[in-house]
C-alpha positions in Angstrom: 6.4 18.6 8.3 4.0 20.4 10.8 1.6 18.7 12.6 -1.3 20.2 10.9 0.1 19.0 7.5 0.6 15.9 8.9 -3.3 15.5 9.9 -3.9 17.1 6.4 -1.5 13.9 4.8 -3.4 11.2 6.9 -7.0 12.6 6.2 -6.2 12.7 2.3 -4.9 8.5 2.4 -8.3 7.7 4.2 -10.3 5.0 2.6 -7.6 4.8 -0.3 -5.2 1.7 -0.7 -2.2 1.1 1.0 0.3 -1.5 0.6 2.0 -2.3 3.7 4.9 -4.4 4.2 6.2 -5.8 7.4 9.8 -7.1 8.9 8.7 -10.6 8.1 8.4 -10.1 4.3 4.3 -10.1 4.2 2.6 -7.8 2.5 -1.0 -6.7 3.2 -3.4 -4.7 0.9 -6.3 -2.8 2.5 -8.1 0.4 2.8 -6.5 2.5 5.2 -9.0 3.4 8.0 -6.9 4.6 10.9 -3.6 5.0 12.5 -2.7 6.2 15.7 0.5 7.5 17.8 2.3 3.9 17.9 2.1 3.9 14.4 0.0 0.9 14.0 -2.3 1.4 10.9 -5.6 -0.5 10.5 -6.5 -1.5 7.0 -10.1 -2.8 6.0 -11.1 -5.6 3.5 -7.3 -6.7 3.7 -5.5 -9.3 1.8 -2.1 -10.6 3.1 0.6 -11.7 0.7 3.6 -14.0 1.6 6.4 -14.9 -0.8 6.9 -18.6 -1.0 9.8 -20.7 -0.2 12.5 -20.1 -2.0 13.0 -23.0 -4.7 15.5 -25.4 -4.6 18.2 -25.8 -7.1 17.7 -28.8 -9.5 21.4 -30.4 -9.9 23.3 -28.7 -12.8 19.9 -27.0 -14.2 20.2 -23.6 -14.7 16.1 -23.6 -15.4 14.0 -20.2 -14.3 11.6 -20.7 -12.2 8.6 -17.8 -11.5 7.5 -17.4 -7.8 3.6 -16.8 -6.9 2.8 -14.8 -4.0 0.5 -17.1 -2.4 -2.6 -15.0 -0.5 -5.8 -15.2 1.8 -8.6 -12.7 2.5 -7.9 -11.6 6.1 -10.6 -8.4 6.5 -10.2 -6.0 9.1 -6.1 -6.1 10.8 -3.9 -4.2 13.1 -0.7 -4.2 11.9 1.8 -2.9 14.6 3.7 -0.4 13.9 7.0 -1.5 14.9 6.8 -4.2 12.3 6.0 -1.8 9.7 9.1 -1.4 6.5 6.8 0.2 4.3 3.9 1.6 3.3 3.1 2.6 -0.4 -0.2 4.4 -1.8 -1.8 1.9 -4.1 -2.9 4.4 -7.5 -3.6 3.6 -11.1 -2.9 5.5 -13.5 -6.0 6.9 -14.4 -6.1 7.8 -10.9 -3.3 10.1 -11.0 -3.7 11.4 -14.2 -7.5 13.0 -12.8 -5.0 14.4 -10.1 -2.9 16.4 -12.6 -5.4 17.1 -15.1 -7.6 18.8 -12.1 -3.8 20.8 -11.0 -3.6 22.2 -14.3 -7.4 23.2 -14.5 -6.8 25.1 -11.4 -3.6 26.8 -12.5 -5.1 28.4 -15.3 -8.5 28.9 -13.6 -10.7 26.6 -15.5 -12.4 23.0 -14.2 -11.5 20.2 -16.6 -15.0 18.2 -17.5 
């Protein structure tokens, strides 16, 4: 990818909402504000996620047992990029289908109302 399409990519996930998952298993959700050459993104109005313990086994029961993602409201964060695993585009549905519906329109010429 060129550099200019790479500025292109970045400008377009401005504002949107990114999942971002570090080496440690978190998991923060936040509007995407900035990033810079170290990689390190900075997310606005940020909620971090952490997985639980994991349960221990009850003697000979075989019982399911559902794990909640226990969470707090964090704001504005930094998180360094050399932590980073991923980083995922948070988009509804309806959200992408206004993206193909608006592709199509402009493949055939017209604007979709």
């Amino acid at each position: 990818m060129e550099k200019s399409q790479a500025e292109d990519y970045l400008t377009s996930l401005l504002n949107k909402t990114l999942r971002v998952t570090t080496t440690d298993t978190r998991m923060f959700l936040g509007q995407f504000k900035c990033t810079d050459s170290d990689r390190n993104i900075i997310l606005s109005q940020t909620f971090e996620y952490r997985l639980p313990a994991p349960p221990k086994q009850i003697a000979g029961g075989e019982e399911k047992v559902t794990m909640d993602m226990t969470s707090r409201y964090m704001g504005l964060v930094v998180v360094p990029g050399e932590y980073i695993e991923r980083i995922e585009v948070e988009e509804f549905e309806s959200q992408m289908k206004g993206k193909m519906g608006v592709a199509m329109a402009g493949e055939k010429g017209e604007e979709e109302v």
